[in-house]
C-alpha positions as CSV (number, residue, x, y, z in Angstrom):
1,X,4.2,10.3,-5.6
2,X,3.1,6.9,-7.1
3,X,-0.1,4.7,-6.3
4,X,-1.2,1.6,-7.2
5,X,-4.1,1.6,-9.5
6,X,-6.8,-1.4,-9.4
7,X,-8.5,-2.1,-12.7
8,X,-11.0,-4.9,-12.3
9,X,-13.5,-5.9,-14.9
10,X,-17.4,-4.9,-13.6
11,X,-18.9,-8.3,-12.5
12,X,-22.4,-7.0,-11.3
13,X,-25.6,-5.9,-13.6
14,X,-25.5,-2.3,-12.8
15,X,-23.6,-1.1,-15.5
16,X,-23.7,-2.5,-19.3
17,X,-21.2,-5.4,-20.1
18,X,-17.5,-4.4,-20.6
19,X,-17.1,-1.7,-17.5
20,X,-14.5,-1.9,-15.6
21,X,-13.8,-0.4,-11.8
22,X,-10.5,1.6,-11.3
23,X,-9.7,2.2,-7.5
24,X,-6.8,4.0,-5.7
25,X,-6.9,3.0,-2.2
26,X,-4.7,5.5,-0.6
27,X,-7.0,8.7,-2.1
28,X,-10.4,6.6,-1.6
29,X,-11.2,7.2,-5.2
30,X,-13.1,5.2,-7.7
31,X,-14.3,5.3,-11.1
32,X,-15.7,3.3,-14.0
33,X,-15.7,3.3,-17.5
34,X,-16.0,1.3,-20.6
35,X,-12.4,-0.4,-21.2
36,X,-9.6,0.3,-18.9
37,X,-8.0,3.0,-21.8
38,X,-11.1,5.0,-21.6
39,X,-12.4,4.4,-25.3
40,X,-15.3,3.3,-26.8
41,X,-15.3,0.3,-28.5
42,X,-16.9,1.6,-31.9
């Protein structure tokens, strides 16, 4: 199976600057993190 992933940059003040949102409509799923690779920018 394939699905589309979302990635769109967090534009609200609930999580620090730099987040972004990852959705998969079809499963209902979200999720949120840093950068869209999952590292931290150290």
């Amino acid at each position: 199976m394939t699905y589309t992933i979302i990635h769109e940059k967090v534009s609200n003040t609930s999580l620090p600057k730099g987040y972004f949102y990852a959705h998969i409509p079809p499963l209902d799923l979200s999720t949120h993190d840093l950068d869209i690779d999952g590292k931290k920018n150290c």
